[in-house]
N, C-alpha and C positions, 0 to 999 in steps of 0.2 A: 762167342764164336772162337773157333781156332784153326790154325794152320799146322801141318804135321805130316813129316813123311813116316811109311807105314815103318816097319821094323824090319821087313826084306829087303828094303829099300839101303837101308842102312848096311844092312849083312851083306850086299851086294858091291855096295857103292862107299867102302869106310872114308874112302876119299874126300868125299862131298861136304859143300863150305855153304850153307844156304844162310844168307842174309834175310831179313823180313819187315816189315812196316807197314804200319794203319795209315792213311792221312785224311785227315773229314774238313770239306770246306773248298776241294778242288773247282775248278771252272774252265770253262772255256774262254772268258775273255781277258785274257791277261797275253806277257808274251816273255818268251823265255828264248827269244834269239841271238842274243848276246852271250848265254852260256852255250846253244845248239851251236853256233859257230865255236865256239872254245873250243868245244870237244872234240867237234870235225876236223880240227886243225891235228889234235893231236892223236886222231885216227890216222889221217892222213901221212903223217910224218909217221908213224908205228909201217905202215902200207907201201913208203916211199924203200925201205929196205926187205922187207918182207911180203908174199904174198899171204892173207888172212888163211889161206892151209896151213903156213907155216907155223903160225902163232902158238906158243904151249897152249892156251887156254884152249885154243879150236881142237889142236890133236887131243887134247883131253876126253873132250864131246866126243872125237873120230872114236876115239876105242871105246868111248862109252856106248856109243850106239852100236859097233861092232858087236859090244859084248850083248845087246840086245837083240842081236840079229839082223838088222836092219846096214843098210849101204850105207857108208858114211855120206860117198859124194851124192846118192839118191836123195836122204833124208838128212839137211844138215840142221844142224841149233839152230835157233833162233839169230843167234850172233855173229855169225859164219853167214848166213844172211843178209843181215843187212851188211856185213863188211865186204862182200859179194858187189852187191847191187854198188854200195856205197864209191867201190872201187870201178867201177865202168862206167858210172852215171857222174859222178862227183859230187851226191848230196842226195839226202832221203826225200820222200813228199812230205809235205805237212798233214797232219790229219787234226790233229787235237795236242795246246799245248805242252801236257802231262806225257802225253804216246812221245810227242818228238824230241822230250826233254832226256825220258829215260832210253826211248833209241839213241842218242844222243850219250849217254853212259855206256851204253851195252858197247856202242862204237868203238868208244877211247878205251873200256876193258877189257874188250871182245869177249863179254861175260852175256850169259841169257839174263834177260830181266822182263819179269811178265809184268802183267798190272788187271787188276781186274775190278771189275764195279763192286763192293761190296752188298749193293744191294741184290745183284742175283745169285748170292748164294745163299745155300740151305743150310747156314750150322757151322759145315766144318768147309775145310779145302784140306785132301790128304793126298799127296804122293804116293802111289800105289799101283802095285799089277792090276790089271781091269782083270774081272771077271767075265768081261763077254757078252754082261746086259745090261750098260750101261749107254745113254745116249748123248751123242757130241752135233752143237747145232753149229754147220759149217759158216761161213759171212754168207754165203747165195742161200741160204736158209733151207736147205736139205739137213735130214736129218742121218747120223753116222753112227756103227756100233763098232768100238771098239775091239780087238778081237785076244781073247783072252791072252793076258802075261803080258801085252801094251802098256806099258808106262804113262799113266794119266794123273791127271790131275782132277780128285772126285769128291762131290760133296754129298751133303745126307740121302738127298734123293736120286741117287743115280747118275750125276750131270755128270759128263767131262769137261771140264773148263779149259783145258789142252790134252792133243794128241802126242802121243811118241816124246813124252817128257817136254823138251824146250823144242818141239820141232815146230807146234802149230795150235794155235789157242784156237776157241772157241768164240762165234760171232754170240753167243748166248750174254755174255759175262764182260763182252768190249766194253771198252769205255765211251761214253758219247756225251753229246754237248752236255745232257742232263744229267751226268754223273756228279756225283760230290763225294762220295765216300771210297776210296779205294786199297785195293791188297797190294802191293807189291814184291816179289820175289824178286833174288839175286841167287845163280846155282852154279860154283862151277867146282871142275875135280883139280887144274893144277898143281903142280907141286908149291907157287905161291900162292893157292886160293885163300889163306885166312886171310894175309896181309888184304891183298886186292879188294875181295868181297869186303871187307872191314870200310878201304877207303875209298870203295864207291859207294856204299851207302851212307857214312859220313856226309860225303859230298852230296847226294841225291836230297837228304833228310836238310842239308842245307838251303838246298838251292828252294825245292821245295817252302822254305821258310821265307825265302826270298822271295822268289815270284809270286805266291799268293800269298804274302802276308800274314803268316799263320808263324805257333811257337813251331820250332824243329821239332818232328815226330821223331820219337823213340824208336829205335830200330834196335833189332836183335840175332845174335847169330848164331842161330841154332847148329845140335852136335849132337852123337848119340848119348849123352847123357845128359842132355836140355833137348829133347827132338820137339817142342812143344812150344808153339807162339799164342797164345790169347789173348782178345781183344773184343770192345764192347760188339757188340750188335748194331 
């Protein structure tokens, strides 16, 4: 299987810092609140002088989606997001250890970071303009067609696994109790994305190690001349 943003992608966006990682052996019954609180703290303190608009990493996303057509404050990342919610509410829900570990990074980096089951994909996962017939199955379980030159996330048979790039995964590919093999992405454009992207996945491929008990996954940071992450099946 492989991970890969398409080559317009690239031509588009030379910016882009995407981190990557396999991890096989995931669970739900473990607990990782001792780092979710770490992180929160140092969301929180990034929030206490800034509002999550202001943050480089988010205006990054702003003109990225800009440049896609799309409303920045309509359609934010992922990570604008939850730093959103995080700042009105004072803390995420829980859904599943793994979801609240890497919300939990995305927070303290204001960086997107997706996660997907490995076992519902087909092959590949590529970053790419949709074509237009491709199908994205929302969490209420409707089915969605993306509309050509959408920034998806698409594997061999048609699936979008996210809509509008880091805006909005796919309830197809979530993770849930019975996941054990999962994809992880880190994306972003700042002008510090290598450092960042570098030392949250560091830390994630850590923690990861920690919490379940597993060696630290190998993690990779792909560029246009490495665009290409592979991993078993």
């Amino acid at each position: 299987m492989r991970f890969q943003h398409s080559s317009d992608i690239w031509r588009d966006f030379p910016e882009l810092v995407p981190g990557v990682l396999v991890a096989s052996g995931v669970s739900a019954d473990v607990s990782a609140d001792d780092s979710i609180l770490e992180l929160g703290e140092l969301a929180a303190a990034r929030l206490e002088t800034s509002s999550e608009g202001e943050l480089p990493e988010i205006q990054a996303w702003r003109r990225a989606f800009s440049k896609m057509g799309l409303k920045p404050t309509q359609y934010r990342c992922a990570s604008e997001s939850l730093l959103r919610r995080f700042r009105k509410e004072g803390a995420l829900p829980r859904l599943h250890p793994l979801i609240d570990l890497c919300n939990a990074f995305s927070l303290a980096y204001a960086i997107p970071v997706a996660v997907f089951d490995v076992s519902k994909i087909s092959q590949y996962v590529e970053v790419r303009y949709a074509a237009g017939d491709e199908t994205y199955l929302t969490f209420s379980g409707e089915t969605e067609h993306p509309p050509p030159g959408e920034v998806i996330f698409a594997d061999a048979e048609g699936r979008a696994h996210a809509r509008r790039w880091t805006n909005r995964q796919s309830g197809h590919s979530a993770v849930r109790d019975t996941t054990t093999d999962v994809l992880i992405v880190a994306e972003a454009l700042h002008e510090t994305a290598g450092k960042d992207v570098e030392s949250l996945m560091a830390g994630l491929s850590d923690e990861l190690a920690a919490v379940w008990s597993m060696t630290p996954p190998d993690y990779t940071i792909l560029g246009p001349a490495e665009p290409r992450f592979e991993f078993p099946a």
